[in-house]
N, C-alpha and C positions, 0 to 999 in steps of 0.2 A: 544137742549136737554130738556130744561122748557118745552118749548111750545110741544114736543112731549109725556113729561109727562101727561100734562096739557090733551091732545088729547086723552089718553090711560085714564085718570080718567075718561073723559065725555063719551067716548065710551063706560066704564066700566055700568056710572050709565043709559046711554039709554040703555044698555041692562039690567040692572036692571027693569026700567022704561017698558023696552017692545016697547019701541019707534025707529023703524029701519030705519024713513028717517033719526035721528040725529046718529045713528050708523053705517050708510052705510056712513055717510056726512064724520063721525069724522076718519071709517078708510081709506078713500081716502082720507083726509087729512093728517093721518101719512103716506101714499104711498108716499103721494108728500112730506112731509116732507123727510122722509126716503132717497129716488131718492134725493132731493136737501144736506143733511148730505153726503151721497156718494159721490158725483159730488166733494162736497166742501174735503171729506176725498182725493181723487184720485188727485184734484186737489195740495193740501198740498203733498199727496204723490209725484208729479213729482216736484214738487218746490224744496222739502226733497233731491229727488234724484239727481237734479240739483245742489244744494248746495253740494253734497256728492262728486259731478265729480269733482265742481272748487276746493274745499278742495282738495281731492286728485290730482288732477292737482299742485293746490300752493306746495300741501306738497311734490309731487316727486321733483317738481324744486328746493325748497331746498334744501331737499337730495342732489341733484344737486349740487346748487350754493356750500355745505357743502364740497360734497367729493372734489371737484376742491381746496376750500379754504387749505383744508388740502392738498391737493397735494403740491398747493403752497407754503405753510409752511415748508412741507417737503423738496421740491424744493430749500427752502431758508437756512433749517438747514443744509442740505448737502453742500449745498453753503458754507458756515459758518464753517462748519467742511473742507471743503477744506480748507479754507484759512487759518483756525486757524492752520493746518497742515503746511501749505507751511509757514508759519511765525514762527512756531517752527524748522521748515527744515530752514530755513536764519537764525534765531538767533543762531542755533547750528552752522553752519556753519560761521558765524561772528564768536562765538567766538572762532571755531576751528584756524579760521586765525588766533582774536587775540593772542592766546597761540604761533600760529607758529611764530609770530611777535616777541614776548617777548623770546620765545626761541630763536630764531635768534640772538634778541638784547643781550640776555645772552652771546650768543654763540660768538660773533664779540666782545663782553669787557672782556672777559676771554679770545679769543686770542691774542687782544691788549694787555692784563694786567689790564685795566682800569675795575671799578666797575661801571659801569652803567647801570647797571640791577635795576632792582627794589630789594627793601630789601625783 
């Protein structure tokens, strides 16, 4: 960018000057400047776009690796809710026995006569 500035002042002042071999010199030197900025711009541009694929690449995988993890998580809390269920289906059910126990045991010391129930 300098050096094409630099090229468009000198061009400027042979034309001032009236001198056309350094102003035909200076604008084929911004041509070939120009051609080598382009080359260099096009070139960034597909590195740009390069980087733009593996980014979007990395980033669906994650997406990826993410919905899965959540899956699993969910996969784990329904797990969890099973079991916290079925553990309140057996403690209910314990202490339904236990009551039937105690009732029985009421029920056999009241026929006997004897108090051996709990107070």
């Amino acid at each position: 960018e300098e050096e094409m500035s630099m090229l468009r002042t000198e061009a400027a002042q042979a034309a001032e000057a009236g001198n056309k071999e350094v102003l035909i010199n200076r604008f084929s030197q911004l041509g070939i400047c120009s051609e080598a900025a382009d080359r260099a711009a096009f070139a960034t541009s597909q590195m740009l776009c390069g980087q733009v694929v593996a980014l979007r690449r990395a980033l669906d995988e994650a997406v990826q690796r993410g919905r899965e993890a959540i899956m699993q998580v969910d996969a784990t809390h329904q797990h969890v809710l099973t079991m916290q269920t079925m553990t309140e289906t057996e403690l209910r059910e314990q202490i339904s026995h236990t009551r039937q126990a105690r009732d029985l045991e009421e029920s056999v010391a009241a026929a006997t006569g004897g108090g051996g129930g709990p107070p």
